[in-house]
Structures are given as C-alpha cells and as structure tokens.
C-alpha positions in Angstrom: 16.4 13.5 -23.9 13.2 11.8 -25.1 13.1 8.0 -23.0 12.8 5.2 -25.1 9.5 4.1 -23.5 6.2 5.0 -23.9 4.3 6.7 -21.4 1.4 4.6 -20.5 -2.0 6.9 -19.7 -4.2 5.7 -16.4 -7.8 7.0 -16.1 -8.9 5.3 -12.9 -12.2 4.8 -11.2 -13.3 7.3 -8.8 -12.6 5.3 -6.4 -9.8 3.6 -7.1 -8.3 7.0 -7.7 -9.6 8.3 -3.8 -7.4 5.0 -2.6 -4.6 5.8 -4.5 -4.8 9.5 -3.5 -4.5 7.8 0.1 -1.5 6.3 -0.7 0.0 9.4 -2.5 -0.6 11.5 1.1 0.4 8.5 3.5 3.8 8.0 1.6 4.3 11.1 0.1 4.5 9.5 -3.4 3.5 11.1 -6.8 0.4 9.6 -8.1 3.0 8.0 -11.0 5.2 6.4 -8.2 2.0 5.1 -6.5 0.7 3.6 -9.8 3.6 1.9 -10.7 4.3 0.9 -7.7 0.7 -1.3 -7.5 1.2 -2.4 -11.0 4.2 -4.3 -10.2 2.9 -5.7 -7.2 -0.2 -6.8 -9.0 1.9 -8.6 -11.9 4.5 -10.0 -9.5 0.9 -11.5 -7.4 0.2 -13.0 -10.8 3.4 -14.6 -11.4 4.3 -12.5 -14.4 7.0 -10.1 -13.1 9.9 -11.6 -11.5 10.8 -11.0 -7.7 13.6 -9.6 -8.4 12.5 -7.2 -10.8 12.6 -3.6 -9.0 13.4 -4.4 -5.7 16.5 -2.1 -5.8 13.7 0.6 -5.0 13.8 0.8 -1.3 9.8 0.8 -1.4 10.2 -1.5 2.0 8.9 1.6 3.7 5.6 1.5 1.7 2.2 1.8 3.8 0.5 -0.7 2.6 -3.4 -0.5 3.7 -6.2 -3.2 4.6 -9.4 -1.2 2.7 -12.4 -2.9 4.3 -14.9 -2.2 1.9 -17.8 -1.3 4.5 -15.4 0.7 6.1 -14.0 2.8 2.6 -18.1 3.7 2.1 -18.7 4.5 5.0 -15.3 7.2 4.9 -15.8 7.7 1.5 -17.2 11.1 1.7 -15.1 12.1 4.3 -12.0 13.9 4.1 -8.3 11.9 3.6 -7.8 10.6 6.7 -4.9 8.5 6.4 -4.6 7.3 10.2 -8.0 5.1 9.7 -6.5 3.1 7.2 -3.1 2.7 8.5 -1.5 -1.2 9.2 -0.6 -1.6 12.4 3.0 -3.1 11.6 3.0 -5.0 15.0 -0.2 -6.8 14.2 0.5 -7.3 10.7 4.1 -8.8 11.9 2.7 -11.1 14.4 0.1 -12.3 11.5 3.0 -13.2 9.0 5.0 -14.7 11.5 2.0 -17.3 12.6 1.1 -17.8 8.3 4.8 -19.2 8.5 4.1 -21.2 11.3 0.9 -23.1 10.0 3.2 -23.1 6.8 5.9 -25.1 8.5 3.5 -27.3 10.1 1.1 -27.9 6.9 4.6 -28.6 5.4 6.2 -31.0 8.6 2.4 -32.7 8.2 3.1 -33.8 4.6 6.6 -35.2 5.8 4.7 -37.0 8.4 2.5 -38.7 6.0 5.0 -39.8 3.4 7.0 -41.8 5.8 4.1 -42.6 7.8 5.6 -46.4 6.5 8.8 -46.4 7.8 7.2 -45.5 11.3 5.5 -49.0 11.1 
C-alpha cells in the first residue's frame, strides 16, 4: 500500500554523508533513520517542529557526536572509527548539569535585581 507522503530525495556533501555514515555504524541506523532523525532535530533547534513531535521514538539512546572540525580532517581519510568520536556521557552529563546551574543562577540574579528595592 502506496503511503500518502512523498519520499523526499537527499544528495548530501561528501562530507556530510562520511558523518552521517558515522552515525549509521555507531547506532546501527539506516542512512533514512539517521537523516530524519537530524532533520527533526535541526527544525525543533529552529523552533519550527514542536517538542513533542516524535518523541514516542525511543531515539534517547542516540550517540550524538562533538565533530571538531580539525579533528574530522585530520580522520577524514581514515577508516570509520566510531570510538574517536564518541561523547563521553559522564562528561557530557556533568556539562548539562552545571549549564543548569549558571541557568538557575543567571535566573536567581535577575530576581535579585528586581526587588533589589524592597531590600532598601
């Protein structure tokens, strides 16, 4: 049975196709599954796709990579090694957890200053 959407056809650069290739053998996705899954991710980032939208995927399990451009060159000719670009989910964790915290205190320091007059 035919699907009521149309297929939408990808020709990527070669090098964005080598970093999705990546992420095809680090997750053991389909190219497809890869693509769509950085499309929405890109759209939601832009504030066009809502955060809801496809989060009854379980992609929570998706390894997501930090491609240092130097570092991509430099491995580009090399074969897929999937272990250099790999998030250390410790690191990564610790680095969320202290963006909330300067959140919550950029946030406590706007408190501060609009009742800096009832302080005085």
């Amino acid at each position: 049975m035919p699907s009521p959407r149309k297929r939408i056809g990808f020709l990527p650069s070669e090098e964005v196709h080598k970093i999705i290739e990546k992420l095809c053998t680090a997750n053991e996705f389909s190219q497809s599954k890869v693509t769509g899954l950085l499309v929405e991710e890109a759209l939601r980032s832009r504030g066009v796709l809502n955060e809801s939208y496809g989060q009854n995927h379980n992609n929570s399990d998706f390894i997501n990579f930090s491609f240092d451009h130097e570092t991509f060159y430099e491995n580009n000719s090399s074969s897929l090694n999937v272990d250099e670009y790999a998030v250390n989910k410790k690191v990564l964790s610790d680095d969320i957890k202290m963006m909330h915290e300067f959140i919550e205190f950029k946030y406590f320091k706007k408190v501060m200053k609009q009742n800096n007059n009832i302080i005085e």
